[in-house]
C-alpha positions as CSV (number, residue, x, y, z in Angstrom):
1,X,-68.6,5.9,28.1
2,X,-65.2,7.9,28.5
3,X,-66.0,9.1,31.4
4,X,-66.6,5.6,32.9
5,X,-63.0,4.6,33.3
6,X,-64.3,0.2,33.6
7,X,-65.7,0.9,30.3
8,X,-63.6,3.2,28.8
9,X,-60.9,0.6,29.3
10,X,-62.7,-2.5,28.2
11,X,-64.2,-0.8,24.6
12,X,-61.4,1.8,23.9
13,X,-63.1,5.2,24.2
14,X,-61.6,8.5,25.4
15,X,-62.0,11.9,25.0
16,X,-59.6,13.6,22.2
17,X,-59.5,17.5,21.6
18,X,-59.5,17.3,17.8
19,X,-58.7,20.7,15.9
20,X,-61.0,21.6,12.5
21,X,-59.2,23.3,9.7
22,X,-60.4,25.3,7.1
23,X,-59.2,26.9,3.8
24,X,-61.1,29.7,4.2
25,X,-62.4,31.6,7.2
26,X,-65.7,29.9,8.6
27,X,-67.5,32.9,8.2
28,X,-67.6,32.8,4.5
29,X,-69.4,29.8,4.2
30,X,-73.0,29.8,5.6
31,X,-73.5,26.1,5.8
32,X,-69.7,25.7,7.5
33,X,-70.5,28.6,9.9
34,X,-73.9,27.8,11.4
35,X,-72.0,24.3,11.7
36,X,-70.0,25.7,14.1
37,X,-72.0,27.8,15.8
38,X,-74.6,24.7,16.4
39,X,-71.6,22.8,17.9
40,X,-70.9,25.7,19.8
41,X,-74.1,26.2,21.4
42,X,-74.3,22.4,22.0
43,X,-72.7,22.1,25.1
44,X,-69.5,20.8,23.9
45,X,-66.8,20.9,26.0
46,X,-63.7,22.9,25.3
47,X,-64.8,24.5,22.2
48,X,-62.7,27.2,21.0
49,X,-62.2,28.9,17.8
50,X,-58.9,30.3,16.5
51,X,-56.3,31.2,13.8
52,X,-53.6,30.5,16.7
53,X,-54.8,26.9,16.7
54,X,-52.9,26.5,13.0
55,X,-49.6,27.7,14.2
56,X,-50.2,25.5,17.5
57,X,-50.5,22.5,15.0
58,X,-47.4,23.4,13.4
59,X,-49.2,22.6,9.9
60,X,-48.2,24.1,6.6
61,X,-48.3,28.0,6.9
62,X,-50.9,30.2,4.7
63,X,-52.9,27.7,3.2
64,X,-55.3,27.6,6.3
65,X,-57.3,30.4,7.4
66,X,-59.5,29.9,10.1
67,X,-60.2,26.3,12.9
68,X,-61.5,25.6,15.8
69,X,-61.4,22.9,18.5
70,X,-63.6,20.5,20.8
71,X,-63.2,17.9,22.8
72,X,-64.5,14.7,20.9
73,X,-64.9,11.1,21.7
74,X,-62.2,8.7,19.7
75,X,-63.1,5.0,19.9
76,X,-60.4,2.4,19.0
77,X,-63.2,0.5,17.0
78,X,-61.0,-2.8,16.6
79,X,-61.2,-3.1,20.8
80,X,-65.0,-1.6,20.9
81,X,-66.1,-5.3,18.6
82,X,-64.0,-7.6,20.6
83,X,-65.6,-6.2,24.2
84,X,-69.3,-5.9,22.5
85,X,-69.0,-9.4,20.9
86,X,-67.7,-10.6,24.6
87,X,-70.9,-8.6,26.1
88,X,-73.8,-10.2,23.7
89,X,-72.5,-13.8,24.2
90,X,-72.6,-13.2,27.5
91,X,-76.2,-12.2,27.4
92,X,-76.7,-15.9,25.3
93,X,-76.4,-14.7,21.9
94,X,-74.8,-17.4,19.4
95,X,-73.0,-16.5,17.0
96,X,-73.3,-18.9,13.2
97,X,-70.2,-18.6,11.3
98,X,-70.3,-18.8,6.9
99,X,-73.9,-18.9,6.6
100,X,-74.9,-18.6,3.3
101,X,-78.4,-17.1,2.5
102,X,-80.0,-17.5,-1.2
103,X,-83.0,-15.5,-1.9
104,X,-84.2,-13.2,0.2
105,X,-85.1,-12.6,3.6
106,X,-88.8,-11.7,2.7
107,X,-88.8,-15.2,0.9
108,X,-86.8,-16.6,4.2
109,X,-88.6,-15.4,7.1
110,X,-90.8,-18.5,8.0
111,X,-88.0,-20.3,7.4
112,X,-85.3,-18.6,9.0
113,X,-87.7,-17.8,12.4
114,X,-89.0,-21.6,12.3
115,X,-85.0,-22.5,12.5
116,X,-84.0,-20.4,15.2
117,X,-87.1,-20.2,17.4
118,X,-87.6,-16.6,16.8
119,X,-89.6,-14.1,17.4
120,X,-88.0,-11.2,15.0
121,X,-85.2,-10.9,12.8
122,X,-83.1,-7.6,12.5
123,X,-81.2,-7.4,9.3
124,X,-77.7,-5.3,9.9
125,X,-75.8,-7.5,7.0
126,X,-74.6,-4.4,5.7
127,X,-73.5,-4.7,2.1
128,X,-75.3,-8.1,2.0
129,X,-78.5,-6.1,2.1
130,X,-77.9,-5.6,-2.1
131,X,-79.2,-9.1,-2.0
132,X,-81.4,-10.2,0.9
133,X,-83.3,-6.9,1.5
134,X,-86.6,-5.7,-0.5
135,X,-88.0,-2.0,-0.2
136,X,-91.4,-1.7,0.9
137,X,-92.5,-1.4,-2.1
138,X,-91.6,-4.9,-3.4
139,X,-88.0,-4.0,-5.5
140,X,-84.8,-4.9,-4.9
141,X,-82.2,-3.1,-2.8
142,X,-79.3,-4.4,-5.3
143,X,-79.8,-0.4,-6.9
144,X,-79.0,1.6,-3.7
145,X,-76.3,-0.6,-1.6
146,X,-73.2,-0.1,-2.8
147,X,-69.5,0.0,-1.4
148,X,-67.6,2.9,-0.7
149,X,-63.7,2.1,0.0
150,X,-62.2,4.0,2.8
151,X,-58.2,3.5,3.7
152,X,-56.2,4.7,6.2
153,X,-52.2,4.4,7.4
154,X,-51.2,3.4,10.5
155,X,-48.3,5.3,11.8
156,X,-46.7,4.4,15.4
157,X,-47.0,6.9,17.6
158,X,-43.7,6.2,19.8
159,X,-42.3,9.4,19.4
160,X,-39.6,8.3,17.6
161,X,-39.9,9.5,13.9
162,X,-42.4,12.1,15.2
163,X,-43.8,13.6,18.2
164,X,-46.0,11.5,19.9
165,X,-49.8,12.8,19.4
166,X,-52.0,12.9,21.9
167,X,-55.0,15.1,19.5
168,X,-57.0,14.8,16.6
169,X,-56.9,17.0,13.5
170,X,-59.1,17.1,10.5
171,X,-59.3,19.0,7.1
172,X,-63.0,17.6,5.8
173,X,-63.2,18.9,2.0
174,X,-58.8,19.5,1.8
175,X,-56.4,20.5,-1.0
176,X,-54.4,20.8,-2.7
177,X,-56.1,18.4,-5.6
178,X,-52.7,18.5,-7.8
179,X,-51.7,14.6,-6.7
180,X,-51.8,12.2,-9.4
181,X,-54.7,9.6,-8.8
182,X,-56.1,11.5,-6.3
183,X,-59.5,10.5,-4.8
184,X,-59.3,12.0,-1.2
185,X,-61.7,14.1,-0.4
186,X,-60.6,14.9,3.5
187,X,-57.3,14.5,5.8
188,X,-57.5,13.3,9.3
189,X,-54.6,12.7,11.8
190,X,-56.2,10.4,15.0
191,X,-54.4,8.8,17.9
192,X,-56.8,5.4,17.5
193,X,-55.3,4.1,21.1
194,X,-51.7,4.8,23.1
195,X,-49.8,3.1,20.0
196,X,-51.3,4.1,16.7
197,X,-52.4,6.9,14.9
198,X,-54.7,6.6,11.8
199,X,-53.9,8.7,8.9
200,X,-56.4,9.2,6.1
201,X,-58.6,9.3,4.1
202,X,-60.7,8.7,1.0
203,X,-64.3,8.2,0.1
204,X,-64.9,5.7,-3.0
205,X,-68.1,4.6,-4.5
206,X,-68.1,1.4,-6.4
207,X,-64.1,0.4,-5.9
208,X,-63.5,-3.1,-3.9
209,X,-59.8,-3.5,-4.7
210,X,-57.5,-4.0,-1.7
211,X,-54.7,-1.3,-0.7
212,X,-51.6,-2.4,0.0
213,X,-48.7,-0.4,1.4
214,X,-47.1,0.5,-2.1
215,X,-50.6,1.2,-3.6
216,X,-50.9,4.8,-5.3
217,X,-53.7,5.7,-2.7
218,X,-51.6,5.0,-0.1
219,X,-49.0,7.1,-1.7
220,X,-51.8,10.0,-1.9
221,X,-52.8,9.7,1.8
222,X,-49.3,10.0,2.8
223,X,-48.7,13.2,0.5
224,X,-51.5,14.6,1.8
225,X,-50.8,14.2,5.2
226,X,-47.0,15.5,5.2
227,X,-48.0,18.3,3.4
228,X,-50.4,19.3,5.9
229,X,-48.5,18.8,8.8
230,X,-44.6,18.3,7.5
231,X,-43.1,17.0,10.5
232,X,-45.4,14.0,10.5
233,X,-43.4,11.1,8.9
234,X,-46.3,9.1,7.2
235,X,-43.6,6.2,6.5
236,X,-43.1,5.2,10.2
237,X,-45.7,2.7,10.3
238,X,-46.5,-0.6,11.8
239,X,-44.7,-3.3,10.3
240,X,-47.5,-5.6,11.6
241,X,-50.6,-3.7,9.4
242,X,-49.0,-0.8,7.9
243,X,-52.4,0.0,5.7
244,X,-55.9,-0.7,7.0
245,X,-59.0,-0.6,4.3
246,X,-62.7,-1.7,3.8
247,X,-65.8,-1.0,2.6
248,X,-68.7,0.8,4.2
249,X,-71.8,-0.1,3.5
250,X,-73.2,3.3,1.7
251,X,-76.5,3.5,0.3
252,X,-78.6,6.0,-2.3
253,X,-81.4,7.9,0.3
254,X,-79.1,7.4,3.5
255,X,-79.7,4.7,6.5
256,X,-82.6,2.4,6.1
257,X,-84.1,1.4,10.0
258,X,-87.4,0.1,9.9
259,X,-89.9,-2.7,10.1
260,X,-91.2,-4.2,6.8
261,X,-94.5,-3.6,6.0
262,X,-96.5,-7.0,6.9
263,X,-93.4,-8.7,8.5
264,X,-91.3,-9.4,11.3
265,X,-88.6,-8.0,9.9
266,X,-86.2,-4.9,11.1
267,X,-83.8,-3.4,8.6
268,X,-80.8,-1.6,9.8
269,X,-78.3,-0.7,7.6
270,X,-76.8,1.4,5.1
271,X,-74.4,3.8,7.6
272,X,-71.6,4.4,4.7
273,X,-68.9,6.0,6.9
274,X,-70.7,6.7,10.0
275,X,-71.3,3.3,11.5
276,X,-69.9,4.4,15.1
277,X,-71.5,8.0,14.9
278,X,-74.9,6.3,14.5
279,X,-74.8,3.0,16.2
280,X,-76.2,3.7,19.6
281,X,-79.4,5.8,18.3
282,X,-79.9,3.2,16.1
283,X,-79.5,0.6,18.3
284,X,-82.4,2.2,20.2
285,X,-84.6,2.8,17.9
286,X,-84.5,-0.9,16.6
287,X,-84.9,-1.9,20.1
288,X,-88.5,-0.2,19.5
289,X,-89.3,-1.7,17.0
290,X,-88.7,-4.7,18.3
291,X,-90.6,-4.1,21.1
292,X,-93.7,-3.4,19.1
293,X,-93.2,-6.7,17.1
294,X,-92.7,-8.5,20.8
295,X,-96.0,-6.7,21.7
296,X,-98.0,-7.6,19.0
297,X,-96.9,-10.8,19.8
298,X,-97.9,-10.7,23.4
299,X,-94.7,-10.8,24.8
């Protein structure tokens, strides 16, 4: 998709080279250090690794010991849903605004096909799979969804308070842990699209409270961030959304995508934090299964 510049333009994807930092050298961590090597033999572009890359970043000096780089894909997600909503309409979807489901889809299916004069359903509802979705074997899935509150701030990126960023940098696992309040668990600087970077970020099970701007997480983010990379002034944000926050839809035993045993039902959710990462293989393998319902079907 980056490479197609019609599309890269319409859904907001581009290639980033985004630097990996590490507290201590890769090589002393086997799980971090066939990590890299994996990427490395992937076929990556641009992947290089060096100690140079911390003094390129101009991030705090001694606390990092070893990173490496790659060019990535960055989507500018916000974009991405307006020009895929704009591309399924166009292809005669129709979209139902505040429908309210009670019960379950198991309980609904005869129902809900009969209404719509369908021949499958996909469930994607995300965190409203606690309530409408049923494991194969017959119990609720109100024990393994739950939420898991991410935040980020969004700083302007007009050069003005800082110098305009045009890269990616990431800490996964970060310190220092001596903030009070603090949840974080990782640090990443993106440019999101020509006009905002995202700064972040956290990982929360079970919390659904908002963030505001003045909200202590926030305050932790920002720490975080300015003490990894000082001459980044967390405070020059966009007056319009200044904070950004939501819930991902995590659940206990990872992504559920299949077809329910005896139905004509596909499930396809539970992606936590990796929604975007995931989306197009699943996409294709619920497309399969959708197939074989269509062909069982004969049609």
């Amino acid at each position: 998709m980056a490479n197609d510049p019609p599309v890269s333009h319409d859904y907001g994807v581009r290639m980033r080279m985004t630097s990996f930092f590490f507290q201590q050298p890769v090589r002393s961590d086997e799980v971090q250090l066939q990590k890299m090597r994996s990427i490395a033999s992937s076929g990556v572009h641009g992947f290089r690794q060096s100690i140079g890359l911390i003094r390129e970043a101009g991030i705090v000096a001694g606390e990092y010991k070893d990173a490496y780089e790659l060019n990535c894909p960055v989507i500018d997600s916000d974009q991405a849903l307006i020009a895929i909503t704009e591309l399924v309409e166009r292809k005669g979807a129709i979209f139902e605004k505040n429908v309210e489901l009670e019960g379950s889809l198991l309980s609904l299916e005869s129902e809900l096909l009969q209404k719509y004069n369908a021949q499958v359903m996909v469930n994607a509802t995300g965190l409203g799979s606690k309530t409408l979705a049923h494991s194969d074997g017959g119990n609720s899935e109100a024990e393994n969804m739950y939420p898991l509150r991410g935040a980020v701030l969004r700083l302007l990126n007009d050069g003005k308070e800082f110098r305009a960023l045009d890269r990616c940098y990431i800490v996964s696992d970060s310190g220092p842990e001596d903030y009070e309040g603090d949840t974080c668990e990782f640090i990443f600087i993106i440019p999101r699209n020509d006009n905002i970077v995202y700064v972040g970020g956290c990982s929360e099970p079970n919390v659904v409270e908002s963030v505001q701007a003045n909200n202590p997480l926030a305050k932790v983010i920002s720490d975080r961030a300015r003490h990894f990379m000082p001459s980044l002034n967390t405070h020059h944000r966009d007056p319009v959304m200044p904070v950004a926050y939501g819930f991902r839809p995590a659940r206990k035993g990872d992504v559920r995508l299949e077809r329910e045993k005896g139905t004509r039902i596909v499930h396809c959710y539970g992606h936590g934090g990796s929604g975007w990462s995931l989306s197009f293989g699943c996409a294709l393998d619920v497309k399969v299964l959708v197939d074989d319902v269509l062909a069982e079907l004969g049609q």
